[in-house]
N, C-alpha and C positions, 0 to 999 in steps of 0.2 A: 413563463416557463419556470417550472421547480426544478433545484440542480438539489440531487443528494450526495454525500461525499463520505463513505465510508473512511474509517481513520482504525488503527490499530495501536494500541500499548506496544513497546518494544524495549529492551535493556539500549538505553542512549547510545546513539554511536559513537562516540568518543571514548565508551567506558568498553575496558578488553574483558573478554569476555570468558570465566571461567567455568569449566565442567563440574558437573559435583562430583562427588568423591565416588558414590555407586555408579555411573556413569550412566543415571538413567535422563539426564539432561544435561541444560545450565544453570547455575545459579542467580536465581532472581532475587531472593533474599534481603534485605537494606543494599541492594545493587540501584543505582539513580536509572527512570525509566524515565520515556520521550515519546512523543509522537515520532512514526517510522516516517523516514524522509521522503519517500515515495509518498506517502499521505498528505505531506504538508506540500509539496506541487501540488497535488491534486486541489487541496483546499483553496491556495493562491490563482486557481485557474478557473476555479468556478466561482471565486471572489471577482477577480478583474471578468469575467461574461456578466455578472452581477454590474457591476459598476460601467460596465459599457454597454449597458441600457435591456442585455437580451435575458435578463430572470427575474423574476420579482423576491423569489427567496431561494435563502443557500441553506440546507441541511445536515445535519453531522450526525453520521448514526456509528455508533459502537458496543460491539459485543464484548461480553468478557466481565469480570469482578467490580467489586462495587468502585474499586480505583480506577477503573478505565473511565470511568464519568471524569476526571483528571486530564484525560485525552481531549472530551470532548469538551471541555474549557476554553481548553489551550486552542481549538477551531473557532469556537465562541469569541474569543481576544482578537482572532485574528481578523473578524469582522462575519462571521458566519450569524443568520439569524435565530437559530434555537438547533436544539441538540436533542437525538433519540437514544435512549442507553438500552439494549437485549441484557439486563444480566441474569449471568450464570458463571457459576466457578468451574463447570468442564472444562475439559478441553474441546477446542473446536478445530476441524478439519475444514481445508479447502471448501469442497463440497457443502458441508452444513451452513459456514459461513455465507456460502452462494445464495443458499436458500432464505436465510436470516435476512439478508439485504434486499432480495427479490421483495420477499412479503411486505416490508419496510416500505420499499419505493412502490408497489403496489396502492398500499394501504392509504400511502400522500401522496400519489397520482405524480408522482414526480416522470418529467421529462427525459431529464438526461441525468446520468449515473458516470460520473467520477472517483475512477480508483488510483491508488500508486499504482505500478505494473506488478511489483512486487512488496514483501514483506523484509526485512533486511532480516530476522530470526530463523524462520523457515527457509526464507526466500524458492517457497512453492512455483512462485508466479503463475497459479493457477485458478484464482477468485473470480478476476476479471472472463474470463472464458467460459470458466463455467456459468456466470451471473447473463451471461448472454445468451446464449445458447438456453438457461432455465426459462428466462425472459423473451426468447425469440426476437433478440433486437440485435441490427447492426452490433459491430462491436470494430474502434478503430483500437489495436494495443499499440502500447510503446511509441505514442503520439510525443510531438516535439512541436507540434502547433495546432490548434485548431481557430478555427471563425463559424460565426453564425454566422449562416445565408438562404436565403426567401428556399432552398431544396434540404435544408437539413445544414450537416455542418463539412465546411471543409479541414480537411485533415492533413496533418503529415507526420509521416512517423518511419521509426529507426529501423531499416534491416540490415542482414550483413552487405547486401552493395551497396549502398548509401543509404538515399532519402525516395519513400513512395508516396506520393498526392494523391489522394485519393477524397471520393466523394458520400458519403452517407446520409441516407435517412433521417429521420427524428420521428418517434425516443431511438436515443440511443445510449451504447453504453461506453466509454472510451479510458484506455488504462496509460497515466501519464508517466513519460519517461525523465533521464534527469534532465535533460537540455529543455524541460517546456519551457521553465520561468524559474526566477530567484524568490523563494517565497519570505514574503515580508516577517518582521519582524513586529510583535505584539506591543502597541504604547502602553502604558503606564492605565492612561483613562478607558482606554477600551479590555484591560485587564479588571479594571473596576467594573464597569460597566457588562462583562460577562459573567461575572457572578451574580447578575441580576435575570437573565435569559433563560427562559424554561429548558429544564429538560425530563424530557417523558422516557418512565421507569414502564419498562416492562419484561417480560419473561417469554422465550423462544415459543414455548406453549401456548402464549397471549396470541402467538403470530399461528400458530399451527405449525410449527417447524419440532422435527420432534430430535433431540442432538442423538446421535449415534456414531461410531469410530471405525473406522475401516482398513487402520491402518495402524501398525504396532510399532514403536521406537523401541528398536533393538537394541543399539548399544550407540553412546555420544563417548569419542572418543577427542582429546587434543589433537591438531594437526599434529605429522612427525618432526622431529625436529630439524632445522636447514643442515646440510651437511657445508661444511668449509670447503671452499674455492682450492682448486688447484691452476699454480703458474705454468701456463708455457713458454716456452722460448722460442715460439715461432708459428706461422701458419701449418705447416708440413704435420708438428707435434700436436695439435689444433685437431685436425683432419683426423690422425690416428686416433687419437682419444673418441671422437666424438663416433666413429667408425665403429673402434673396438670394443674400446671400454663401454660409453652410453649407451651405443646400436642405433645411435637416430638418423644416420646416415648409409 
């Protein structure tokens, strides 16, 4: 079994995130970028199906500028065995991105397809669905466990009433939530040793994907600012405020 694992550039999460000044995005600029943390589950989940016997190779494919090959390093360290880079300096949508990954996993007959559920920038969460639906394959989202078994794979994943088990096909495509797994940390040697691991350079066109936009960013504004707490002096005062004043009651 071929496991592919789509991974995304993102401004790090730890770094806050500021608007530019036109307010036609965020500032990416000498801003420190990361693998999206949804991506790096993903990676560490097709790592350990890897390492417990059921893939013979793990794949890292990434769209986007010549820095996102940066991204697919950092899956390379993590133990992944080679790396596929789509570059292009567009912007890419949901949808095109679907499309890019489809031809990709196509192309290297890959099996199963592991996504974050979401992107922490966008956060669309809408890759994984549509890549299924292109691909007409199962699709388990917002997984919090999976196992290979002799029918495909078992699954469990996050809704609002708890936990669903459920059972899938192979190929399939499955988008990992935050409870899959803790994803490891890259040693020193395997950071050496992924600067040495191919990665193939190609262009959305190479694939037949042809990038187009559907969808216009109007205007990125800061959240508003928190307004200051008011004290009550009791439950009763409580109740009227939250009645009169907010109206949530």
């Amino acid at each position: 079994m071929k496991i592919l694992v789509p991974v995304k550039r993102v401004i790090d999460a730890n770094i806050r995130v500021r608007v530019k000044a036109d307010n036609t995005g965020v500032e990416t600029a000498n801003v420190k970028m990361a693998m999206n943390p949804f991506c790096e589950i993903a990676v560490e989940e097709a790592l350990r199906l890897k390492e417990a016997g059921h893939a013979e190779e793990v794949i890292i494919v990434s769209a986007g500028p010549e820095k996102a090959a940066e991204t697919i390093r950092t899956g390379l360290a993590m133990g992944a065995d080679r790396g596929v880079h789509v570059q292009t300096d567009d912007r890419l949508e949901p949808l095109t991105i679907a499309k890019i990954i489809k031809a990709v996993s196509d192309k290297e007959g890959c099996d199963l397809v592991v996504l974050g559920k979401q992107s922490i920038d966008d956060d669309n969460n809408q890759t994984g669905q549509m890549l299924a639906a292109l691909m007409e394959r199962p699709l388990g989202s917002y997984i919090s466990k999976i196992e290979k078994n002799d029918n495909g794979f078992a699954i469990t994943r996050e809704i609002d009433a708890g936990l669903e088990d459920l059972q899938i096909s192979s190929p399939a495509v499955v988008t990992a939530d935050l409870r899959l797994n803790e994803p490891r940390y890259a040693s020193l040697p395997n950071i050496m040793k992924a600067k040495k691991k191919p990665i193939d350079a190609m262009s959305p066109a190479d694939l037949g994907v042809e990038v187009s936009n559907r969808l216009t960013v109007v205007k990125v504004d800061e959240p508003p600012a928190r307004e200051a707490g008011v004290m009550v002096s009791g439950a009763e005062e409580l109740v009227d405020k939250l009645k009169n004043d907010a109206k949530v009651i």
